[in-house]
C-alpha positions as CSV (number, residue, x, y, z in Angstrom):
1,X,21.9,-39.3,29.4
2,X,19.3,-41.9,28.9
3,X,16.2,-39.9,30.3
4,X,17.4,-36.8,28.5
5,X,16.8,-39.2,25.3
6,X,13.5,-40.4,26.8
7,X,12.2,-36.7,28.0
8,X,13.3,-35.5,24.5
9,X,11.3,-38.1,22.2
10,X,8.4,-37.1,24.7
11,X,8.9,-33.8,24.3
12,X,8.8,-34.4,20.5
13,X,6.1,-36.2,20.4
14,X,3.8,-34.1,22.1
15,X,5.2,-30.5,20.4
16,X,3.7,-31.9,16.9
17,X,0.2,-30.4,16.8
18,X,-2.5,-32.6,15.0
19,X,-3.1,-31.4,11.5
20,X,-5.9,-29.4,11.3
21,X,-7.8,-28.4,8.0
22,X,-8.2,-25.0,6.3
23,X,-11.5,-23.8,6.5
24,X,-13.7,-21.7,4.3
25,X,-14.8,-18.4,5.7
26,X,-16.5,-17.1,2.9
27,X,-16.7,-16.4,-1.0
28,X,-15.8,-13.5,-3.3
29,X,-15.7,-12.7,-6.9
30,X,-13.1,-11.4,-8.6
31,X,-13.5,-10.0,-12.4
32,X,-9.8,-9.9,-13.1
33,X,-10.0,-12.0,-16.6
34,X,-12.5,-9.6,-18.2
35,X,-10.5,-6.8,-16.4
36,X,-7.3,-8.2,-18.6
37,X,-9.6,-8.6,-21.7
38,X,-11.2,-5.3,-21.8
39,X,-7.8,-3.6,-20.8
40,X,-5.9,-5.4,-23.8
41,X,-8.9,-4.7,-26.0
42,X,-9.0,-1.0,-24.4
43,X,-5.3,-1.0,-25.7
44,X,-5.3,-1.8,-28.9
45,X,-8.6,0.5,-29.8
46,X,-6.5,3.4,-27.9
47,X,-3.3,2.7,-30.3
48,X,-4.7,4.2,-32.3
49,X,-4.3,7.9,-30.9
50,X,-0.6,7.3,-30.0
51,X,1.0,6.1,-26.9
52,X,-1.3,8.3,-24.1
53,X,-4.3,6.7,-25.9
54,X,-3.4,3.4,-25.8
55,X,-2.9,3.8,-22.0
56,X,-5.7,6.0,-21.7
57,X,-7.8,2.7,-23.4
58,X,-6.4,0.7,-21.3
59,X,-7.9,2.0,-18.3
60,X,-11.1,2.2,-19.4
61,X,-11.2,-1.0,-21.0
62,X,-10.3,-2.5,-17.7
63,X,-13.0,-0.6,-16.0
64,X,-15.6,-1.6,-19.0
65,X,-13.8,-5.2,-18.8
66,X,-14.9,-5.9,-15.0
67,X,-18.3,-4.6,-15.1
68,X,-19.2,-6.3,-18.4
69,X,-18.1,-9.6,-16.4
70,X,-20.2,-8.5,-13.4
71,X,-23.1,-7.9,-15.6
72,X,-23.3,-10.9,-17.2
73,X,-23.0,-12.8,-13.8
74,X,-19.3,-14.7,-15.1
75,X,-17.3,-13.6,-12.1
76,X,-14.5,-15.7,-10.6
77,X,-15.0,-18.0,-7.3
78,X,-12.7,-16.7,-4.6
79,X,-12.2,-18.2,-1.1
80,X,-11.3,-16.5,1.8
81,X,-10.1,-19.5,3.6
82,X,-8.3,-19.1,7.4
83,X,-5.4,-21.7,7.3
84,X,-4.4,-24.0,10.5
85,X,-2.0,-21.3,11.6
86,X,-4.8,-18.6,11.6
87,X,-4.0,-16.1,8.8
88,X,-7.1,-15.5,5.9
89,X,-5.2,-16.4,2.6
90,X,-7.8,-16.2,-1.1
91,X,-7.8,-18.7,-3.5
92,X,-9.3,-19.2,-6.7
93,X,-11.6,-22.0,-7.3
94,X,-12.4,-23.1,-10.2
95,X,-13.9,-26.4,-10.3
96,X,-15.4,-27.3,-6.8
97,X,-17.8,-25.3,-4.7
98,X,-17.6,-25.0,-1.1
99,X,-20.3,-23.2,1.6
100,X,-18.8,-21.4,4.8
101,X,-17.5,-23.6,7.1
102,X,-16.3,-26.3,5.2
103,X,-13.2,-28.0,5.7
104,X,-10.9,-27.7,2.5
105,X,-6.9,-29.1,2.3
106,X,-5.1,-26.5,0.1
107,X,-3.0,-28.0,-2.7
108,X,-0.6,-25.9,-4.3
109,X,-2.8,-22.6,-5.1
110,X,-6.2,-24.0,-5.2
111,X,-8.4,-25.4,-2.4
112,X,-9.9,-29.1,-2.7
113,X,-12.7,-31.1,-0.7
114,X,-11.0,-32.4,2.9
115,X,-9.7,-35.3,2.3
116,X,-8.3,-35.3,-0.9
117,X,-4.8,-36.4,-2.4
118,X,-3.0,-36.4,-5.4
119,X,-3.8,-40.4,-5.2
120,X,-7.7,-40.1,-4.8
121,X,-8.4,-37.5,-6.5
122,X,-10.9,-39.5,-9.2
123,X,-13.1,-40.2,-6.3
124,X,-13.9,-36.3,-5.8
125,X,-15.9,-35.1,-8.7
126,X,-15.5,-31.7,-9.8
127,X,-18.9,-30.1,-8.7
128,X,-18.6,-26.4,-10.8
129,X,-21.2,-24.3,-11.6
């Protein structure tokens, strides 16, 4: 019984895999907040005309929406970031900047420099655009 003890702690031991970090594979913009701005805009000019314009306003405000953010070069920060387990996740990031490659730790939806925590998170300056 004793060395089923021992060979199970060993066992345990050496089934936990060392932490790895997330890693950046690349960035992509999104346009989904002037998207949602010129659709609820579109909406409220297309009320107007009833019901069908107001949906029909919608849509195009959406479309108008996302390409007036393109235009004018406001676009979201998106990362494609592969996680330790090996599945590409996106996430938004709005107040650091990262280059391919680099190592990020994921906290709660947003990515953050490697290394940071909740209790040092003073001594990483944001670094937006």
């Amino acid at each position: 019984m004793k060395k089923f003890g021992i060979l199970a702690l060993a066992i345990g031991i050496f089934s936990v895999g060392i932490a790895s970090a997330d890693e950046i594979v690349r960035e992509v913009t999104r346009e989904t907040s002037g998207q949602a701005t010129g659709g609820m805009t579109g909406m409220m000019v297309g009320g107007v005309g009833g019901p069908i314009g107001a949906l029909v306003g919608a849509g195009i405000g959406a479309l108008f929406g996302g390409s007036g953010q393109k235009a004018i070069s406001a676009s979201e920060r998106v990362y494609l970031v592969r996680t330790d387990s090996g599945e590409l996740k996106e996430y938004r990031s709005p107040n650091y900047i990262f280059a391919e490659g680099d190592k990020v730790v994921i906290h709660g939806n947003r990515p953050r420099p490697y290394g940071w925590t909740p209790e040092n998170a003073e001594a990483y300056a944001y670094n937006a655009r």
